[in-house]
N, C-alpha and C positions, 0 to 999 in steps of 0.2 A: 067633091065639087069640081068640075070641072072650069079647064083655065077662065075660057071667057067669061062662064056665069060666074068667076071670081072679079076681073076685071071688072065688070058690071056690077057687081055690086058694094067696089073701095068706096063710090061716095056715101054709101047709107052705112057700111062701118065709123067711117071718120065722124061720121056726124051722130052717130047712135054713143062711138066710145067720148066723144066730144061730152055728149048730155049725160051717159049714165057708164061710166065701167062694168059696174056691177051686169047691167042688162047684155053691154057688149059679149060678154061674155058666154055669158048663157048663150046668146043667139052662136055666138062664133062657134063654141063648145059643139054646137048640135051638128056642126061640117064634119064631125069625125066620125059620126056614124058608120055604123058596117067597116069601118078598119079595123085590122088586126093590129091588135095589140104587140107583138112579135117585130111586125114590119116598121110600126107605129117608136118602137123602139133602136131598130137599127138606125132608122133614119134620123134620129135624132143624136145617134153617137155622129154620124157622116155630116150632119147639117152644126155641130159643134165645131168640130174639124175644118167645115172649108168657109163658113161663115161667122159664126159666134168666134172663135176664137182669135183669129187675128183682127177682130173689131175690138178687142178688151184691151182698155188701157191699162197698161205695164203699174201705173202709180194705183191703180186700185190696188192690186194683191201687195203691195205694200202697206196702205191704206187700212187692211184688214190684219197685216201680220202688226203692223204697227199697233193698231188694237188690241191684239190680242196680246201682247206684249206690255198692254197698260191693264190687263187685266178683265179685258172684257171678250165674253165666248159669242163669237159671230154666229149669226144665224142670218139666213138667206128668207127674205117676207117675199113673195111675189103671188101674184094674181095668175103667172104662168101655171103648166100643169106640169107632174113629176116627174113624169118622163124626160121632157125638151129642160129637165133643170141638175137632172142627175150629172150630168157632166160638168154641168158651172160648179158646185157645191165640193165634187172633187177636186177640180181646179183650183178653188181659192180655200178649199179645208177648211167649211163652214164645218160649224158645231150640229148644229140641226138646221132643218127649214120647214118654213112655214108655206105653203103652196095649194092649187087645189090638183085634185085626181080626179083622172075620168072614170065610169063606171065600165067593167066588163065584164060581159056573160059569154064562157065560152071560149075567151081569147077576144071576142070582138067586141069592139067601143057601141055603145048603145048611144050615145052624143048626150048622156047626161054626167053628171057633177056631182061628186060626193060631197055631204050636205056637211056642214054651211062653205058656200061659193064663196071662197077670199076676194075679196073683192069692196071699197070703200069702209066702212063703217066698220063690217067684217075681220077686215083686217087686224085692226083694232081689238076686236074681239080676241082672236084668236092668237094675237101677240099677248095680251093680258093673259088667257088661259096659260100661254106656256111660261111668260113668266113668273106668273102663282107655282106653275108644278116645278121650275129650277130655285127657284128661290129669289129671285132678281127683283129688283123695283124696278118700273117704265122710267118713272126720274130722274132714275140716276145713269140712265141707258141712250146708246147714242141710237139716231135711223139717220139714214142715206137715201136721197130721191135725185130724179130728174124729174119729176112730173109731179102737176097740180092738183093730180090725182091721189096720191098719196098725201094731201095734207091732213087730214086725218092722224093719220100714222106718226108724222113730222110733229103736228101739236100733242101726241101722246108720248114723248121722252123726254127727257129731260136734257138733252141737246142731240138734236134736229142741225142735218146742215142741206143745204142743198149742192147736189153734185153734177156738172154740166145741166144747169136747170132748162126748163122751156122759158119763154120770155114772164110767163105769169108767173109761174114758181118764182122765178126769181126776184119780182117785184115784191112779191110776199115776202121772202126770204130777207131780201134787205130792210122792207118797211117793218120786221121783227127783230132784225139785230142777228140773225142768224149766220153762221157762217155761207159762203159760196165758195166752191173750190171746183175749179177747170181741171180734170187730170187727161185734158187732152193735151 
């Protein structure tokens, strides 16, 4: 995609991820078409490096070693794709994660989504499957959001806290008793 017809088109992102994730997705997914998977890659270790990483708050990776320390195996849930997430997951020495992947023939991205798209309800789903196949209950398992988006996910554990939320998450979050924690 080139820049401008990206510029032109933030407002019908914001308002498509607004009404549906799940759809934003798909559609965004389908920009990667005809890129090489290779490229697709590198850039994604370079774009950890000058961007992702000095944006990551230092109390997270505490946040999760702390976790893991009370006996729980982190695992990385995001709607992101496996590539742009391979570096976080080393970073903070997630267990597994749960994410979607693009399709490629070839080496190059076809701009579809290997089935089922994480994403809302999904998510959900696909957090249940992996805790059936570790042996885990959702109950007794914690999730991490900043987004309203993932409430789903948040009402499928058994302690849900909200982490730097958006202003709706966090009305929920508090009209639930749930925790809030700023690790900015």
């Amino acid at each position: 995609m080139k820049f401008s017809k990206l510029v032109l088109a933030i407002p019908a992102y914001l308002t498509l991820d607004y009404c549906s994730r799940r759809r934003f997705n798909e559609i965004f997914y389908r920009e990667y078409r005809g890129m090489e998977e290779k490229w697709l890659r590198r850039q994604s270790q370079a774009v950890f490096e000058t961007l992702i990483r000095p944006s990551l708050y230092p109390r997270a990776k505490l946040l999760i070693e702390q976790d893991r320390a009370e006996g729980y195996r982190p695992i990385l849930v995001s709607g992101e794709l496996d590539f742009a997430l391979d570096r976080v997951v080393r970073y903070f020495c997630f267990d597994g994660v749960i994410c979607n992947s693009l399709v490629f023939r070839d080496g190059v991205a076809t701009g579809e989504v290997t089935r089922p798209l994480i994403a809302e309800d999904e998510k959900v789903a696909a957090m249940r499957r992996y805790a059936s196949e570790a042996g885990a209950a959702l109950d007794e398992s914690k999730a991490y959001s900043d987004s309203l988006s993932d409430l789903p996910m948040l009402e499928a554990v058994g302690r849900p806290t909200a982490v730097n939320p958006g202003r709706r998450l966090r009305r929920v979050a508090l009209e639930r008793g749930w925790p809030v924690l700023d690790l900015r």
